[in-house]
C-alpha positions as CSV (number, residue, x, y, z in Angstrom):
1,X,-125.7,-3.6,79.0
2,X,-128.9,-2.4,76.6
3,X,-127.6,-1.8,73.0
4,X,-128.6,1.7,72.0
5,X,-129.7,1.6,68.0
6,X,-128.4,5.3,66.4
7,X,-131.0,6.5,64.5
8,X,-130.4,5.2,60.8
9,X,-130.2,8.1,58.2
10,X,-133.4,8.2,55.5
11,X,-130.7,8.2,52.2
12,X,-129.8,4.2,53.1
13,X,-133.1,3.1,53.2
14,X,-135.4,5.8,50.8
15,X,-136.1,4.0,47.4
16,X,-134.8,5.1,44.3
17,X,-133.3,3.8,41.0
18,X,-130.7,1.0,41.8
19,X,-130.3,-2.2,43.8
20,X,-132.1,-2.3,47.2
21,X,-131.4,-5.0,49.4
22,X,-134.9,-6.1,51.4
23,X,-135.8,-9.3,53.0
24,X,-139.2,-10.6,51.3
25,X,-139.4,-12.9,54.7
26,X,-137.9,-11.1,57.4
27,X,-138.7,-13.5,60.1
28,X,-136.4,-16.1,58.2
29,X,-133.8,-13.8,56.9
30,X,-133.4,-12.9,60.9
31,X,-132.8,-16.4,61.5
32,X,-130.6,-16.6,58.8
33,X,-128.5,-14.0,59.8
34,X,-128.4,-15.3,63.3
35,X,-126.5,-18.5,62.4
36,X,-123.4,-16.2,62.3
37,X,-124.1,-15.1,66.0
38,X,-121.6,-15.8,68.6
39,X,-123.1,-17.0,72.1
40,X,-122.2,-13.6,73.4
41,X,-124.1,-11.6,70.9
42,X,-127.3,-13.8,71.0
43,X,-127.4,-13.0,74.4
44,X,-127.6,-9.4,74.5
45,X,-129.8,-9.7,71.0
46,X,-132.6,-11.9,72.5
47,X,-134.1,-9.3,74.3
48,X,-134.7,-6.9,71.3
49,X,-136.3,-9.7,68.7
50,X,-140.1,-10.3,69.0
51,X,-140.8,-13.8,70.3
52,X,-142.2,-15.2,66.6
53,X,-139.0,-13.9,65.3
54,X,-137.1,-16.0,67.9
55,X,-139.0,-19.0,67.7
56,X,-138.2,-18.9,63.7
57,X,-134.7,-18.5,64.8
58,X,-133.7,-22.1,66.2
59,X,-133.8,-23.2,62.9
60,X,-132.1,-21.6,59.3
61,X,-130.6,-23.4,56.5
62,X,-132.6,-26.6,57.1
63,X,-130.7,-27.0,60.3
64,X,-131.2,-25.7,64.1
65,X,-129.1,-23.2,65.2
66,X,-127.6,-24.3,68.6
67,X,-126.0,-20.6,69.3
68,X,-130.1,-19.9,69.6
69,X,-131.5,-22.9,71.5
70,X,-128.4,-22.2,74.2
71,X,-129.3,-18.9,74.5
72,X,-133.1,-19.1,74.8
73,X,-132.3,-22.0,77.8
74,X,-130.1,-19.2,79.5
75,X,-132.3,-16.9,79.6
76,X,-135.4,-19.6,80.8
77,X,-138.5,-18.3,79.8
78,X,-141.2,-20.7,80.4
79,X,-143.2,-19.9,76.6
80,X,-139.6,-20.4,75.2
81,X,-139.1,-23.7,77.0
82,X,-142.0,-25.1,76.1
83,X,-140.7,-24.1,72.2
84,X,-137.6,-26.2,72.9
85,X,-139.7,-28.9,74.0
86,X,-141.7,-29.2,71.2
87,X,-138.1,-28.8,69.5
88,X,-136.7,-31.8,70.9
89,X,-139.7,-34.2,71.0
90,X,-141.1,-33.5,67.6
91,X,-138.9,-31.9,65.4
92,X,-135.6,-32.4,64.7
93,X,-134.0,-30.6,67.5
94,X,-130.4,-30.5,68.2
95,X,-129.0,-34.0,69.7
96,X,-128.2,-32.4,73.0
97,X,-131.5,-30.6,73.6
98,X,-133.6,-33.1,75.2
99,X,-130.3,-33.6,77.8
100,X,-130.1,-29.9,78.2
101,X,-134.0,-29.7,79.1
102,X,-133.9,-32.2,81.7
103,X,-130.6,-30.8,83.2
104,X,-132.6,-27.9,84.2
105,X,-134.7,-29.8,86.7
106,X,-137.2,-27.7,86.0
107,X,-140.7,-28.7,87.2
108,X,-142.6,-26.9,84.5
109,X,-140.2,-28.2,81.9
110,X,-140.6,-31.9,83.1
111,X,-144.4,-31.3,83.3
112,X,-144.0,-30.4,79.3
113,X,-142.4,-33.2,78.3
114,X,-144.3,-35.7,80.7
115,X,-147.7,-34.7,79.4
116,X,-146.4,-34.5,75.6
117,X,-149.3,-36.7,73.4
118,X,-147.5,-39.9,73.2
119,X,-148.1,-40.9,70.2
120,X,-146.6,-38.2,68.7
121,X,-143.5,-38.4,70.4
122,X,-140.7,-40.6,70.7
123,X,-140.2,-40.8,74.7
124,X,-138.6,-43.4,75.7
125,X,-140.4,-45.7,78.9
126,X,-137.7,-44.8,81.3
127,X,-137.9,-40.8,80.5
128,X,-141.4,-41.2,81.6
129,X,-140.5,-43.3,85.1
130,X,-138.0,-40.3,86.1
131,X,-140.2,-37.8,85.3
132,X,-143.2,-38.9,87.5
133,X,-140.8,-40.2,90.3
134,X,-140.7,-36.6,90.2
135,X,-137.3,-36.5,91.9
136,X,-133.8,-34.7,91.1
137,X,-132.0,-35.5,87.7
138,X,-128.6,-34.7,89.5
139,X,-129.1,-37.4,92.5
140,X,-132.5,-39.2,92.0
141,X,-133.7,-37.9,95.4
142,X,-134.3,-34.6,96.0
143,X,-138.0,-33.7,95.3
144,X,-138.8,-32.0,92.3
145,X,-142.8,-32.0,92.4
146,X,-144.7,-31.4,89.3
147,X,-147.0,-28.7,89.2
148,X,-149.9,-28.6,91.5
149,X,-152.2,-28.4,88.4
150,X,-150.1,-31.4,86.4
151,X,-150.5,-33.8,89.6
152,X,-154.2,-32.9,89.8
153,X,-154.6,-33.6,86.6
154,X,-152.5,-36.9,87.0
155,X,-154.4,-38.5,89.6
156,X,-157.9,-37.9,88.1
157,X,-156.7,-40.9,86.0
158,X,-158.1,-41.7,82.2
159,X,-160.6,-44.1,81.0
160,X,-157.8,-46.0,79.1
161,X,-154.6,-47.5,80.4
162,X,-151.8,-45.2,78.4
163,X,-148.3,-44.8,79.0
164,X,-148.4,-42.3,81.2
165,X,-150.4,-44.2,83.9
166,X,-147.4,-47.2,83.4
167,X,-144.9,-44.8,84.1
168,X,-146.9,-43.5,87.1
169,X,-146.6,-46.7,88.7
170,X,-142.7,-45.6,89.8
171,X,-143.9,-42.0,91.6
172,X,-142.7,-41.4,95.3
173,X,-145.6,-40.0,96.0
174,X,-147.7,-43.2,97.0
175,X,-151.1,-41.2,96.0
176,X,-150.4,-41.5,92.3
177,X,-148.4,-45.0,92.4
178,X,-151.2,-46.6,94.2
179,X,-153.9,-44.6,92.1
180,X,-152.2,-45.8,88.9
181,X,-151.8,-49.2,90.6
182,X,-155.7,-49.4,91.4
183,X,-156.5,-48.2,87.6
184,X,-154.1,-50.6,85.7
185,X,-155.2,-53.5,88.0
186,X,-154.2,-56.9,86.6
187,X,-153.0,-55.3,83.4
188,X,-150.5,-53.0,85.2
189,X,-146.4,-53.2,83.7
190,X,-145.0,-56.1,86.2
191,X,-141.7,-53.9,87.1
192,X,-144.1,-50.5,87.7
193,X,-146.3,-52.6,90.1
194,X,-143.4,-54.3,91.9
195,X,-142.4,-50.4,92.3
196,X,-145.8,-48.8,92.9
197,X,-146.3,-51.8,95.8
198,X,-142.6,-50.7,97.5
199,X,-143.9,-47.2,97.7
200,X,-147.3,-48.1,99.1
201,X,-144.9,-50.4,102.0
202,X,-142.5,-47.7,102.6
203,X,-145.2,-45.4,103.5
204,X,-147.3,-47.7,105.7
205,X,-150.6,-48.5,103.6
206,X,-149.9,-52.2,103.2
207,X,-153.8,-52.6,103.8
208,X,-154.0,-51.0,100.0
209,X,-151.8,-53.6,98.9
210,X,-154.0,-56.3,100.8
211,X,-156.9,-54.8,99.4
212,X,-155.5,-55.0,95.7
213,X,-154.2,-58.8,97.0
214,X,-158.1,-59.5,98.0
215,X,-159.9,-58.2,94.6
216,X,-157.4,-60.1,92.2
217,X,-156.2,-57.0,90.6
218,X,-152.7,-57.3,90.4
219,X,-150.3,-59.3,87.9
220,X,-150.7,-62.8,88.3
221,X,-148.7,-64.4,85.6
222,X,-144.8,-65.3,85.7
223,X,-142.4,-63.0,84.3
224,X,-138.9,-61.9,84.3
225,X,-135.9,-63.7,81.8
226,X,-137.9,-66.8,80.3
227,X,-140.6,-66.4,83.2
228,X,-138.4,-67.3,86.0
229,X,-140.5,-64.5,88.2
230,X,-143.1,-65.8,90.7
231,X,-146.1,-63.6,89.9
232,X,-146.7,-59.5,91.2
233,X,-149.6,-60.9,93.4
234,X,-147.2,-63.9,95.0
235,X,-145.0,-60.8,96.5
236,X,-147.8,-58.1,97.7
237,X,-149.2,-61.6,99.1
238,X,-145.7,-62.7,100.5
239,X,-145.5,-58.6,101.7
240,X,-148.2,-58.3,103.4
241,X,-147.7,-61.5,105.7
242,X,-145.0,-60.4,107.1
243,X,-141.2,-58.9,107.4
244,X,-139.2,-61.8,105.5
245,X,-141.9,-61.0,102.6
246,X,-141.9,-57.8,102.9
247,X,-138.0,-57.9,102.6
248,X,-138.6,-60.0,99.3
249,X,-140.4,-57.2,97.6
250,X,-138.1,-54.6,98.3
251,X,-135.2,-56.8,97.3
252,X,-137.1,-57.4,94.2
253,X,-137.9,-53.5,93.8
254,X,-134.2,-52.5,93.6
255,X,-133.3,-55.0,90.3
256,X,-136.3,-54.3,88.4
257,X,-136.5,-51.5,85.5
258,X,-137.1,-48.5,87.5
259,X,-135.6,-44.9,87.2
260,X,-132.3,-45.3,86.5
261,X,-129.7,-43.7,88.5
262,X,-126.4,-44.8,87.3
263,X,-123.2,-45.2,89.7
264,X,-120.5,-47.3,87.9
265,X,-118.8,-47.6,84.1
266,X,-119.8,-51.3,84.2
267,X,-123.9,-50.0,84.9
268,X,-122.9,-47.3,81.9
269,X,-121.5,-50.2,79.9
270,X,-124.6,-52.4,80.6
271,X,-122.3,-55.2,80.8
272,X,-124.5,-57.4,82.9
273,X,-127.2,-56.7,80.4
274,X,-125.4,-57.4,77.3
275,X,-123.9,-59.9,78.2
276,X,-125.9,-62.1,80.0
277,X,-123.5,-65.0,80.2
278,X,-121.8,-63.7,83.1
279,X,-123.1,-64.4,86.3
280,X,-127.2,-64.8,87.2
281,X,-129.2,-63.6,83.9
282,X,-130.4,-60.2,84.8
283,X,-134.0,-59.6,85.4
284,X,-134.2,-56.9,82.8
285,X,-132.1,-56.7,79.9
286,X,-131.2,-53.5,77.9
287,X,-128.8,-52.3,75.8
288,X,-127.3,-49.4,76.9
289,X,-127.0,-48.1,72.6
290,X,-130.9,-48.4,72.9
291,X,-131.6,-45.6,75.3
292,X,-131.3,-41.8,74.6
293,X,-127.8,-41.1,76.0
294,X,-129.4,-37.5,77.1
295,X,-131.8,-40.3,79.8
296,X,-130.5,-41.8,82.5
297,X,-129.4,-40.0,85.4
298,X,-125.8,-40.6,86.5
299,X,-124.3,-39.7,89.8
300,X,-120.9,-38.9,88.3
301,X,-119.4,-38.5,91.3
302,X,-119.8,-42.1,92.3
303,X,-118.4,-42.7,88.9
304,X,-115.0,-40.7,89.6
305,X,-114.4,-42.0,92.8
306,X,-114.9,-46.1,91.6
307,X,-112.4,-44.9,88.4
308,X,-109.0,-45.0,89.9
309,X,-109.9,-48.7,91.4
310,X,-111.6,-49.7,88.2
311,X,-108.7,-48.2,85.5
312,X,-106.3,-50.3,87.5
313,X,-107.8,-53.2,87.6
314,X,-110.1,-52.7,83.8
315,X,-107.8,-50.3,81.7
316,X,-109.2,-47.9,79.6
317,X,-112.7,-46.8,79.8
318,X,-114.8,-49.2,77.3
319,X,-116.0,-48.3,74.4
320,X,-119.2,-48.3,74.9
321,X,-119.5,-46.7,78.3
322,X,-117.2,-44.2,76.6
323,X,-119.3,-43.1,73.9
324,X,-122.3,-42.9,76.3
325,X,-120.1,-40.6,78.2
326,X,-119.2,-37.9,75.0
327,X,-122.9,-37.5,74.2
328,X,-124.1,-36.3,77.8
329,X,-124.5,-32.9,78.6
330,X,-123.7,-33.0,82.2
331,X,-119.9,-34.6,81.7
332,X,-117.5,-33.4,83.9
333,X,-114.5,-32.2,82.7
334,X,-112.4,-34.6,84.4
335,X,-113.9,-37.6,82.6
336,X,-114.4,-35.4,78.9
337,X,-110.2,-35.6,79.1
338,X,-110.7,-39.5,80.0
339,X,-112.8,-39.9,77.2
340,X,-110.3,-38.3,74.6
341,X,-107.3,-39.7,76.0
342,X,-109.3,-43.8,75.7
343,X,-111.0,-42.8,72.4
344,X,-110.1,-39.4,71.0
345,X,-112.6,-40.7,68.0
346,X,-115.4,-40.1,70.4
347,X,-114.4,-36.8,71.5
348,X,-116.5,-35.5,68.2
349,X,-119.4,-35.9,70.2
350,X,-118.9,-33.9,73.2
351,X,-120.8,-31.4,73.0
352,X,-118.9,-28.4,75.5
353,X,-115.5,-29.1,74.7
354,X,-113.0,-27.2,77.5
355,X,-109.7,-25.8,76.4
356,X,-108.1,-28.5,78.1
357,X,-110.2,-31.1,76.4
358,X,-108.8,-30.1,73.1
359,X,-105.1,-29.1,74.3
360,X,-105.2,-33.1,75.1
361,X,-106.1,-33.9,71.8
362,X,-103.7,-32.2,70.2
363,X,-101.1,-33.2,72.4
364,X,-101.5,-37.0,71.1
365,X,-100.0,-35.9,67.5
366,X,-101.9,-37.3,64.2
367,X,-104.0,-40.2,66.6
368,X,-107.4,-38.2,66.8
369,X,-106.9,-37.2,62.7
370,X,-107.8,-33.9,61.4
371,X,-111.1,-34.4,61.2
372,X,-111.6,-34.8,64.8
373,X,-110.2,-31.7,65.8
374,X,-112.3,-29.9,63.3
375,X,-115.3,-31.3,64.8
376,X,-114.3,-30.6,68.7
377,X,-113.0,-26.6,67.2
378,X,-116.5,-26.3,65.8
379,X,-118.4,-27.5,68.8
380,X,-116.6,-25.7,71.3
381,X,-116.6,-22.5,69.5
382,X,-120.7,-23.2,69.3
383,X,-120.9,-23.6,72.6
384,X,-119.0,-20.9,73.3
385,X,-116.1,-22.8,76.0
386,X,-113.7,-22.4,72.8
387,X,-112.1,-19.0,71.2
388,X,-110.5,-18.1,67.7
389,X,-107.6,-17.2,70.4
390,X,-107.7,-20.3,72.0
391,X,-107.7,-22.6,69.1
392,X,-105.0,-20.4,67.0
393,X,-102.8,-21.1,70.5
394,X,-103.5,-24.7,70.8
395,X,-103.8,-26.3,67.6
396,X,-100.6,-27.3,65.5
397,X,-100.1,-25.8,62.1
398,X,-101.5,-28.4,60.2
399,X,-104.5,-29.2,62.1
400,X,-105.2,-25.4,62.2
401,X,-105.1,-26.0,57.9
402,X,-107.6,-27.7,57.9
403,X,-109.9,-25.9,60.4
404,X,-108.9,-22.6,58.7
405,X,-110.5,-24.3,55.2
406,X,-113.5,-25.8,56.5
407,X,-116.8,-24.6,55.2
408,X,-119.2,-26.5,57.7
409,X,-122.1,-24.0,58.4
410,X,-122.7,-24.3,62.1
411,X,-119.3,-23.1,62.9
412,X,-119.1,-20.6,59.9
413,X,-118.6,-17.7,62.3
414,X,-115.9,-19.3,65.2
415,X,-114.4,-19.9,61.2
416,X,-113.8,-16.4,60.2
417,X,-112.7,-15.4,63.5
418,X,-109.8,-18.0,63.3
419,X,-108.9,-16.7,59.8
420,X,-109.5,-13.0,60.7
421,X,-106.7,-14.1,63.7
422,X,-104.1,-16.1,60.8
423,X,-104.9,-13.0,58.1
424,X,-106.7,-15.8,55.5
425,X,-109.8,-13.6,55.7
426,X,-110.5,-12.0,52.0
427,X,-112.5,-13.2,49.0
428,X,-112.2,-16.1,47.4
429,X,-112.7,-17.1,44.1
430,X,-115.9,-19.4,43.1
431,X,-113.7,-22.4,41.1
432,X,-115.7,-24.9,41.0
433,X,-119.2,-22.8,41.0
434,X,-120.2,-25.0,43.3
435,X,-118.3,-27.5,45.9
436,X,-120.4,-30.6,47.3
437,X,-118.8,-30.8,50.6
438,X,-118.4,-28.8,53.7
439,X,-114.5,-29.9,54.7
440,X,-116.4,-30.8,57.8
441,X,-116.1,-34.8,57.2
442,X,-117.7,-36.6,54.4
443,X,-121.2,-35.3,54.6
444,X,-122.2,-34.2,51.3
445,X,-124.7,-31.3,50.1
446,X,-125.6,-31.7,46.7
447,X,-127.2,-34.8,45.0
448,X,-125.8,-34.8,41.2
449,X,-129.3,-36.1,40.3
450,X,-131.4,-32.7,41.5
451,X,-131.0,-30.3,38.8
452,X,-131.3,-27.4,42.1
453,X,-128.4,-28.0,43.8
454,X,-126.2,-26.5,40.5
455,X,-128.3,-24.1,39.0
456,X,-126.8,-20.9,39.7
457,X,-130.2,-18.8,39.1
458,X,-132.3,-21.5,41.9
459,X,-129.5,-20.9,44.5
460,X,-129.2,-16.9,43.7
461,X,-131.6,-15.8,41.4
462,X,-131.6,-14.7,37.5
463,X,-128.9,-11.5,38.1
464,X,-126.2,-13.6,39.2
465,X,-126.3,-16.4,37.1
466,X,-126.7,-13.9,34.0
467,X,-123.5,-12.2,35.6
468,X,-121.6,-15.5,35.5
469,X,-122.8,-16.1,31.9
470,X,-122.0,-13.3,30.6
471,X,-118.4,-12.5,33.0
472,X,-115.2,-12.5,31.2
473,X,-112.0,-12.8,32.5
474,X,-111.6,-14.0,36.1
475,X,-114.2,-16.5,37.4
476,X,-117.0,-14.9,40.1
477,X,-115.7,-14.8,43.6
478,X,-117.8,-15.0,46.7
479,X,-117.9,-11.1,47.0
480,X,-119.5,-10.5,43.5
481,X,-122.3,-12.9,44.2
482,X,-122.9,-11.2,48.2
483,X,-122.7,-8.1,45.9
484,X,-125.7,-9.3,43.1
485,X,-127.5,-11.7,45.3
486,X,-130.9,-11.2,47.3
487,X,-130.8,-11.8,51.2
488,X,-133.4,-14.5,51.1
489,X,-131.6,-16.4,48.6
490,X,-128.3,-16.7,51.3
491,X,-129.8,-16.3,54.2
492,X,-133.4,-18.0,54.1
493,X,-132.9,-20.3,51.4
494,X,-135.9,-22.3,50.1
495,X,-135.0,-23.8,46.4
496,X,-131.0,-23.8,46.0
497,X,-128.2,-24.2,47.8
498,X,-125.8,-21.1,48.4
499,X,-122.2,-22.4,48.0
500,X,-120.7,-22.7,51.7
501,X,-117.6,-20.5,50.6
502,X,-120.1,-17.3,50.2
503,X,-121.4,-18.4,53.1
504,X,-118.3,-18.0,55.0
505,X,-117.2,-15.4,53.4
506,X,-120.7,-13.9,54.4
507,X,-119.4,-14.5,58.3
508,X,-116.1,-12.7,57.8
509,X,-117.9,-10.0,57.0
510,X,-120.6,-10.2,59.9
511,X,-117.4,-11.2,61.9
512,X,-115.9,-7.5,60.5
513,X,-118.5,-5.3,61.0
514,X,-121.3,-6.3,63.6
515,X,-118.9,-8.8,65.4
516,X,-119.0,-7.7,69.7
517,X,-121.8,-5.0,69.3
518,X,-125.3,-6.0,69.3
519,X,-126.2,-2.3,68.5
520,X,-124.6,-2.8,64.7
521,X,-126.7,-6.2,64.8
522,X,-130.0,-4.4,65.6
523,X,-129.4,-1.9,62.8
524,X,-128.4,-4.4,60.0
525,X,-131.6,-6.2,61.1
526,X,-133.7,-2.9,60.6
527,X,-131.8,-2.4,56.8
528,X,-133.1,-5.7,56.1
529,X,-136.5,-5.0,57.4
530,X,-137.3,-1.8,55.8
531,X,-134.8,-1.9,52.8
532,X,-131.2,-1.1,52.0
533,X,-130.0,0.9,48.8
534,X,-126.9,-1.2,48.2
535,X,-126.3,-4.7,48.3
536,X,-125.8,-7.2,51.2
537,X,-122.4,-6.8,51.5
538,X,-122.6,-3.4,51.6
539,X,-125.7,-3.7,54.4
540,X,-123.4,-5.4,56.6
541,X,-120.6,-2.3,56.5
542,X,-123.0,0.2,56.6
543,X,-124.4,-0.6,60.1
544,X,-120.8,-1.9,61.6
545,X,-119.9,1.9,60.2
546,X,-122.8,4.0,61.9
547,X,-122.8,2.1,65.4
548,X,-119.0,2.2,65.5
């Protein structure tokens, strides 16, 4: 449903004599104000922001704001996408983002990130195979072609070998593998021309591979764990003589690095490859802690069905294959309650948490420790698959202590909801000025060496630390500086650090007065656009009042 924005009266936003409240950089003070957005409300207010607005919007406080990026991937607009790619690949996007891109199976998406400048980027080999095999993320085989303008651009080649033309090697589509193939020559990746000569087999052109065999222009040199590989050409020559050959170089085909598709715990553990002792040496080794977790696909039903066999005969999940597990975006549920029963530790990185992933956790008593619940609260109620409700039900009175307390940004807003729900909400009183730490783990804020994370006048500006200087009595509270302060200085800080307690104590009221209608949202973002007699506090009532 369309908010409808009332038509704001001229006596809140005329100028005269007194305190008006006026973002100098609206575009950021938007953003800032959308970190205390619920998943629900950025949803309906996505539509009435102008794009540069939005695009400032997946970051604020020097961090990106995940209730944003989620909502810009529902809604799937291809400028927007690309923003997200540029996100994940260059900046310092959320962890889950580059998972969440590729989950899409989008063909412009994957076109984005395939033809990203590589030296500019940090994409991994194997992101690069899977993206010009050009072939499902879910199962590894149903087509996804790239663009008809991406693969014409593709098989016109370069005049230098780069990493795209490697990773084209492992296409489907034998035009490009054996285009690549022809370019590379000699110099081509050994496992992408094993691939690229498969592909040229399967589809009958075995006189390309000849051809190639003829000129010299494929890998001749040994390879493999301590060069115990016969050469590239020895195969496409062994291949092309006939069917025990040819069976060779498929067989070969299947154990080299290729787009992964995952099937078992032991392939998520990389047992085989880490520990090499076991068995015949692999012919590629990895480490399964040295690819992006968000990379290689999984067929996680193959995975469900082998567990029952494997947990009686194995155990518990391993460690490692566990913690790959928590950081994917495509989990199912069934093995996110595996995870936290193995290794509740681990369950800090999942990054939906369900209801019944968290009713399991606290169902294990003090084993997963505060700290983890507080995590999986905050990243549920991100995500938006946990409520205040919920988590007031579920959680045991001193675990829901510690949540109640915490002051860790991200989740400032699912925060005041849950106090709002156990009638903490109210403000508090600034004692210590300043605290260091967000109650959200160990992860501190302020350096005691920079000057600017304590000055009261860099983090709010010359009225409120000349209140606090000259206040008597009763220390400043979080309301009296929301009363004195600018917006910028809270909600697009650029010099100090506002205090996480005014922070929250910002989202109770957000969570008060514009919380479940995007219509008091729009008109709180007008105030601070064209100015507000009154101070931000009072802002934030005013437009809960006149849209309610």
């Amino acid at each position: 449903m369309t908010p409808k924005i009332p038509k704001i009266p001229n006596r809140l936003t005329k100028s005269r004599k007194g305190h008006v409240t006026r973002a100098r950089n609206i575009a950021r003070c938007t953003a800032g104000l959308l970190r205390f957005a619920t998943p629900a409300e950025m949803d309906a207010l996505l539509g009435h922001l102008p794009a540069a607005r939005v695009r400032h919007a997946l970051h604020s406080h020097g961090i990106p704001n995940r209730v944003v990026v989620e909502a810009v991937l529902r809604r799937g607009r291809r400028e927007e996408l690309d923003w997200l790619v540029d996100s994940a690949l260059l900046n310092d996007g959320p962890p889950t983002l580059l998972g969440r891109l590729l989950d899409l199976d989008d063909p412009e998406t994957n076109a984005t990130i395939l033809g990203a400048e590589g030296g500019l980027t940090g994409i991994p080999r194997n992101l690069r195979r899977q993206l010009a095999h050009q072939t499902s993320r879910r199962d590894g085989v149903t087509p996804v072609p790239l663009p008809e303008d991406m693969r014409e651009v593709l098989a016109a080649g370069h005049r230098t070998p780069e990493p795209l033309d490697h990773a084209l090697l492992h296409a489907q589509d034998p035009d490009l593998a054996g285009n690549a193939l022809r370019f590379l020559g000699a110099g081509a990746d050994p496992h992408g021309a094993v691939r690229a000569c498969r592909t040229l087999l399967d589809a009958g052109r075995g006189h390309e591979i000849g051809e190639l065999v003829a000129q010299g222009r494929l890998p001749a040199d040994r390879w493999g764990p301590d060069r115990s590989e016969p050469s590239v050409l020895a195969y496409a020559q062994a291949a092309i003589s006939g069917e025990e050959g040819a069976r060779r170089l498929r067989e070969l085909s299947e154990r080299v690095r290729r787009p992964e598709l995952l099937r078992t715990v032991a392939e998520l553990a990389d047992t085989g490859a880490c520990e090499p002792w076991r068995g015949d040496p692999p012919l590629v080794r990895t480490v399964v802690n040295r690819r992006h977790p968000g990379i290689p696909r999984v067929d996680w039903n193959a995975v469900l069905e082998d567990e029952p066999r494997r947990r009686a005969a194995e155990g518990p999940l391993p460690y490692r294959a566990a913690r790959f597990m928590a950081r994917r975006t495509d989990l199912p549920l069934e093995l996110s309650r595996m995870v936290a029963a193995d290794h509740p530790e681990l369950a800090v990185f999942i990054s939906d948490p369900a209801p019944e992933v968290l009713a399991d956790l606290a169902g294990q008593g003090a084993r997963p420790g505060a700290e983890v619940l507080l995590k999986v609260v905050g990243n549920g109620l991100l995500a938006g698959t946990l409520t205040p409700e919920g988590v007031v039900a579920t959680l045991p009175e001193e675990a829901l202590e510690v949540v109640a307390e915490s002051l860790w940004l991200p989740a400032a807003r699912g925060t005041a909801g849950i106090r709002a729900l156990l009638g903490r909400s109210g403000d508090v009183e600034l004692t210590p000025f300043f605290v260091d730490e967000t109650g959200h783990g160990r992860r501190r804020l302020r350096d005691p060496a920079r000057a600017a994370h304590w000055d009261p006048a860099r983090a709010y500006g010359a009225e409120v630390a000349g209140l606090r200087r000259l206040r008597e009595g009763p220390p400043l509270s979080a309301d009296d500086v929301l009363d004195k302060v600018e917006a910028d200085a809270v909600l697009a800080p650029s010099d100090g650090l506002p205090d996480p307690r005014v922070l929250r104590r910002l989202a109770e009221h957000v969570h008060e007065h514009l919380g479940g209608r995007p219509e008091a949202w729009l008109v709180a973002l007008k105030l601070l656009e064209d100015g507000f007699v009154g101070s931000l506090r009072k802002l934030l009532v005013t437009a809960g009042t006149i849209t309610r």
